[in-house]
Every structure is written in C-alpha cells, then in structure tokens.
C-alpha positions as CSV (number, residue, x, y, z in Angstrom):
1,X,161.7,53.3,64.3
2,X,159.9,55.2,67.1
3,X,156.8,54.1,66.0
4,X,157.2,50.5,66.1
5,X,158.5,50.7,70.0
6,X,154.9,52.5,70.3
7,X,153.0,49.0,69.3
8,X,155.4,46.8,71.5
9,X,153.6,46.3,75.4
10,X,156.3,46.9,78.2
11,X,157.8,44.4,80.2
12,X,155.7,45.7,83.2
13,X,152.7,44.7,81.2
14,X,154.4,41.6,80.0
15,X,154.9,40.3,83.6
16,X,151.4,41.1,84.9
17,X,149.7,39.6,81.4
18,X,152.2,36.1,82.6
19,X,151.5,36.5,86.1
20,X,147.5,36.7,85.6
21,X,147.9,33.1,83.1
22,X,149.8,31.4,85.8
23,X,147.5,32.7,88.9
24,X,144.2,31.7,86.4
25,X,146.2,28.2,85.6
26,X,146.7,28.0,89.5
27,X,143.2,28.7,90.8
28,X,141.9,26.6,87.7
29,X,141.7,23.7,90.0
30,X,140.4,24.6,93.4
31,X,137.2,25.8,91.3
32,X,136.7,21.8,90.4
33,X,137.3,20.6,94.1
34,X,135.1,19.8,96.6
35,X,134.3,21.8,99.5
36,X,133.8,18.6,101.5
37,X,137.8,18.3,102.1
38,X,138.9,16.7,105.3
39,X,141.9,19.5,106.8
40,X,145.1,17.3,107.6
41,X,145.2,16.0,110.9
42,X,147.7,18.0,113.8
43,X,151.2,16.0,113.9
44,X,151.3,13.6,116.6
45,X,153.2,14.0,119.7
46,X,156.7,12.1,118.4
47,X,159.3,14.3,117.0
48,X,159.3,14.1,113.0
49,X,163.0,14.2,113.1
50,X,164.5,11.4,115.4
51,X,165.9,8.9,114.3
52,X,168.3,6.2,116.5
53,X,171.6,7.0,115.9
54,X,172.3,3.1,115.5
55,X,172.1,3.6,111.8
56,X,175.9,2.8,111.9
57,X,176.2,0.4,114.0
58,X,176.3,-2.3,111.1
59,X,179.6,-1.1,109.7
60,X,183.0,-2.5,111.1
61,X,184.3,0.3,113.2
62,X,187.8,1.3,112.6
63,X,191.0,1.4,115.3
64,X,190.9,4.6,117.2
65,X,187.6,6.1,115.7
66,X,185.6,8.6,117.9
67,X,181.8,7.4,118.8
68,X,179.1,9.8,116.8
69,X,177.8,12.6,119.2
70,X,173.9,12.0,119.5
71,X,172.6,15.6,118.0
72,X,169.3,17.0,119.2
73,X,166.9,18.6,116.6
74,X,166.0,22.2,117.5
75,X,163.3,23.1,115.4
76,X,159.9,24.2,116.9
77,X,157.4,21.2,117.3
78,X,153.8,21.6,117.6
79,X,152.5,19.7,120.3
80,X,148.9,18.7,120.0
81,X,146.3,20.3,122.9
82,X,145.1,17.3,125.0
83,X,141.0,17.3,124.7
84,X,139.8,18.1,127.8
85,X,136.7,16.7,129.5
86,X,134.0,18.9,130.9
C-alpha cells in the first residue's frame, strides 16, 4: 500500500502543476497583443459617483414621511494635473 502513495504527486505539486496551466492560459494572450495599445485616459474631473438625489421624486410621497438626507461619497478621487504652459 506504501508503494502506491510513492507514485501519487502531492498536493503541493498538484497546486503549482494547476497554478503554472492557469498563469500559461493567462499570459497566453498578452503574447498575441499589440504593443501599440493606447493606456486609458485619467478620469475626468466629475465625481464617478454622484448622482441627483431626485431619483424619487416621481413617486407620490406619503403623509408624514422624512425628506432623504443628501449623502456625500468619501472615496478618494483622482483629480487630473492641469497641463501647464511654459
């Protein structure tokens, strides 16, 4: 019984044998691509999560129901550098 344990791989070498098929599947298409690839432009300067807060408004309000609170976003924005002129 011991010696058919002996031909079995661990699962140490099972994981790195899957891992190495997935990272080979992954990188299998940046080989193909072209190196030509325009980055994605910075975000702009409006906040990507406003929104007006008059999405309700077309619903009958109800007697005696309190006004939504307006709620302000407080994750980090990137604000694009203005290009300065020499």
């Amino acid at each position: 019984m011991t010696e058919q344990r002996a031909n079995k791989r661990s699962l140490r070498a099972l994981v790195r044998g899957a891992m190495d098929t997935a990272l080979e599947l992954v990188t299998l298409g940046e080989a193909n691509t072209s190196a030509k690839t325009t980055p994605p432009s910075a975000p702009t300067v409006v906040h990507p999560h406003r929104r007006t807060l008059d999405h309700r408004r077309n619903r009958r309000k109800r007697q005696g129901m309190v006004p939504p609170r307006p709620q302000v976003c407080t994750s980090p924005v990137h604000r694009p550098v203005a290009e300065r002129s020499a």
